[in-house]
BATORDREN-576171 format. One line per 4 residues: number of its first residue (from 1); their letters; for each residue x, y, z of C-alpha. Coordinates in Angstrom, 1 decimal. Example, Ala and Ser with C-alpha at 12.3 -4.5 7.8 and 13.67 -1.06 7.14 Angstrom:
<banus>
1 = AS = 12.3 -4.5 7.8  13.7 -1.1 7.1
</banus>
This chain:
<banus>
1 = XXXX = 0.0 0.0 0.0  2.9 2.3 1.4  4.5 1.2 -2.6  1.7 2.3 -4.4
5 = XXXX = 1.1 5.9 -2.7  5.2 6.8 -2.7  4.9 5.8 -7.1  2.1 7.9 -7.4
9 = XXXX = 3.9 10.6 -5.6  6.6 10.0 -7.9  4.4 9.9 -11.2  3.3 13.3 -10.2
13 = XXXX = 6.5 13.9 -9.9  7.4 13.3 -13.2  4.7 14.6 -14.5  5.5 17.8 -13.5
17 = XXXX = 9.3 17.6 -14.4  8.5 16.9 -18.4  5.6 19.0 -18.4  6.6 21.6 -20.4
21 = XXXX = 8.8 19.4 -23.2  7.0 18.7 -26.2  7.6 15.9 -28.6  8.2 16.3 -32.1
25 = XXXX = 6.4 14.2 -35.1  9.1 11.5 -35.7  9.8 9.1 -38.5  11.0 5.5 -37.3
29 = XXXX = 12.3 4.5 -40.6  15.9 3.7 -39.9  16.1 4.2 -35.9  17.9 1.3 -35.5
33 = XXXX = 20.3 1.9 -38.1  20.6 5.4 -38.1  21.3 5.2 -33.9  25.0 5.8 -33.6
37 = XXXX = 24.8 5.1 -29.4  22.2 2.8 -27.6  21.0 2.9 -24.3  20.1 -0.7 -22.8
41 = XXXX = 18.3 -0.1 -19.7  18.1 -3.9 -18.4  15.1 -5.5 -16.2  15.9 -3.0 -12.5
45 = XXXX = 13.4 -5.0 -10.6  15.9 -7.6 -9.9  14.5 -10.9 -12.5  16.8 -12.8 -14.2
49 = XXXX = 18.5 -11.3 -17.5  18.7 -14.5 -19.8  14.8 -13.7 -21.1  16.2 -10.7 -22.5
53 = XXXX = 18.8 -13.2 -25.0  17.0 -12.4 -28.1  17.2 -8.8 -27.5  20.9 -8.5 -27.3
57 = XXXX = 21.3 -10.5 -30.1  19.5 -8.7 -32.2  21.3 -5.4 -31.2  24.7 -6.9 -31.4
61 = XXXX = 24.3 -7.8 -34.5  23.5 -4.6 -35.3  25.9 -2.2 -33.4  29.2 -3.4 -31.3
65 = XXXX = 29.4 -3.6 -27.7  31.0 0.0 -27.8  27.6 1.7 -28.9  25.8 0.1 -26.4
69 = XXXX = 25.8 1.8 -22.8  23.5 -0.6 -20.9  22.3 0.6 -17.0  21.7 -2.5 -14.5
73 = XXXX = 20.9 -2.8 -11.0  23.3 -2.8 -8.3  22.7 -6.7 -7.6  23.1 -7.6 -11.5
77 = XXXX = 26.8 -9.6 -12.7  24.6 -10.8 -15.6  24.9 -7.8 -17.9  28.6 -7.9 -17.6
81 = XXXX = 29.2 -11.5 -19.5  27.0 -10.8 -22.1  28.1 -7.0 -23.0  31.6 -7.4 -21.9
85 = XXXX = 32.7 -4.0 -23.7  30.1 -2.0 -23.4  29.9 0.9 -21.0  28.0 0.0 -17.8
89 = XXXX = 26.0 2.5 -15.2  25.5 0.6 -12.1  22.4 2.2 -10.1  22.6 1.0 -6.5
93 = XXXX = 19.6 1.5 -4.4  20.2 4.6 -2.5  20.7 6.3 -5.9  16.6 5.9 -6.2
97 = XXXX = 14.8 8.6 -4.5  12.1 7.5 -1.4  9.8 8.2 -4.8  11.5 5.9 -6.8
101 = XXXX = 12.6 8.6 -8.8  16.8 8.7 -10.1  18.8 11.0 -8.2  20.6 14.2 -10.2
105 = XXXX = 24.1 12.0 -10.1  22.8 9.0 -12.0  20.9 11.0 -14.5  24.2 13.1 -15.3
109 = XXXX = 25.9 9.9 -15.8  23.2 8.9 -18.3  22.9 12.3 -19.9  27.1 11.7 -21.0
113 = XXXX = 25.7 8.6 -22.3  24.6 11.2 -25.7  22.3 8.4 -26.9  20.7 8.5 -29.5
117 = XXXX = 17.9 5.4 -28.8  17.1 4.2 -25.6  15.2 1.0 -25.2  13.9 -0.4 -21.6
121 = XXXX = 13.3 -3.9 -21.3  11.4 -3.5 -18.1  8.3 -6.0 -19.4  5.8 -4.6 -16.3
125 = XXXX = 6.2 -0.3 -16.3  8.7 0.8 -13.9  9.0 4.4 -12.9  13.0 4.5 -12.8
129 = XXXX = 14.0 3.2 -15.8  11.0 5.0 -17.5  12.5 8.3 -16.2  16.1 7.0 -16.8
133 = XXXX = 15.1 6.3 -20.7  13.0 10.0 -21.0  15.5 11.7 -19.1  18.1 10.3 -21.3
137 = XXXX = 17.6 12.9 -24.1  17.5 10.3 -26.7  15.4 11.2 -30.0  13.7 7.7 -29.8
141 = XXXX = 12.5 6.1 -26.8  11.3 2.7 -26.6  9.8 0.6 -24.1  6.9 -1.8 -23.6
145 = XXXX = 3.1 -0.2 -23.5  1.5 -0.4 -20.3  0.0 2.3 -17.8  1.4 5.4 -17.7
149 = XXXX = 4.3 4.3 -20.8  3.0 7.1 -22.8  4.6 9.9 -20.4  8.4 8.0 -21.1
153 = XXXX = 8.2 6.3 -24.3  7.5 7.4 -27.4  7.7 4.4 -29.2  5.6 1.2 -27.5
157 = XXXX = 5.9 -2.4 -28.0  2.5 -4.4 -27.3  2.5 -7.8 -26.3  0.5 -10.5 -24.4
161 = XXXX = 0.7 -10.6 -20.8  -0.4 -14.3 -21.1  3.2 -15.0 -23.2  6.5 -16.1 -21.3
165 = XXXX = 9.3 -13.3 -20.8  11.3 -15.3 -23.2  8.6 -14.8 -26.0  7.4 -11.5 -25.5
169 = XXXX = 11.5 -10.5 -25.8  11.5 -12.2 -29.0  8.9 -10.3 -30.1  9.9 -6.8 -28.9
173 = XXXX = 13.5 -7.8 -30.8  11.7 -8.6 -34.0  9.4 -5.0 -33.8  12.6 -3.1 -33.4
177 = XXX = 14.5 -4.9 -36.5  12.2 -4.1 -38.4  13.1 -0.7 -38.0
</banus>
């Protein structure tokens, strides 16, 4: 219950930090090809990464380790094997505000970042990585659609809730080939 009232204080947070940006009419013919540096912003609520396989395979077959800047958890080793050049931003749990909001350190460390997509693979909405990938600065910002996704993502990958995680990455890797 306590959960629920401190993200909704934070959504109103948010809310009122992006208020007065406006997004621009984009074409999303080339955004994968055309991104010179990715940001990866892994599963932060602490499940396992190896769902999230097709995903990286797709990317790294795409781009090198080197354009991909991917932000774990504090608890995560995972990320490290399978992007073992790519830049990584650690966020440890006192770097998340009481409102589960980023604090001003980790979102300068993701603002040198300069990319140019930034994809969260968060399947269920979660308000850090959401404000990590919006805060970001990057021209496209992709996530899965779900409550309140409209406010951080402006491109949304729907898929069934009823699928495994395995699946429903395959599927989010396939949308964003195709682009």
């Amino acid at each position: 219950m306590l959960e629920r009232s401190r993200t909704s204080i934070g959504m109103v947070g948010a809310r009122f930090h992006f208020r007065r940006s406006r997004e621009e009419v984009l074409s999303f013919v080339d955004t994968l090809a055309s991104a010179s540096r990715i940001l990866l912003v892994m599963p932060l609520d602490g499940s396992p990464l190896y769902p999230v396989a097709p995903v990286l395979t797709m990317l790294r077959a795409h781009k090198s380790d080197e354009q991909i800047t991917v932000v774990v958890a504090s608890h995560s080793t995972e990320a490290f094997a399978a992007l073992d050049r790519s830049p990584i931003i650690r966020i440890l749990p006192e770097e998340i505000s009481l409102f589960f909001l980023p604090r001003r350190d980790v979102l300068s460390r993701i603002r040198r970042s300069a990319a140019d997509l930034a994809i969260d693979l968060n399947l269920d909405f979660h308000l850090p990585s959401g404000y990590i990938c919006r805060e970001s600065n990057a021209r496209i910002r992709v996530g899965f659609s779900g409550r309140h996704s409209d406010l951080f993502y402006n491109f949304q990958v729907q898929t069934s809730r009823v699928e495994s995680r395995t699946l429903r990455y395959e599927r989010f890797a396939h949308c964003l080939e195709m682009f």
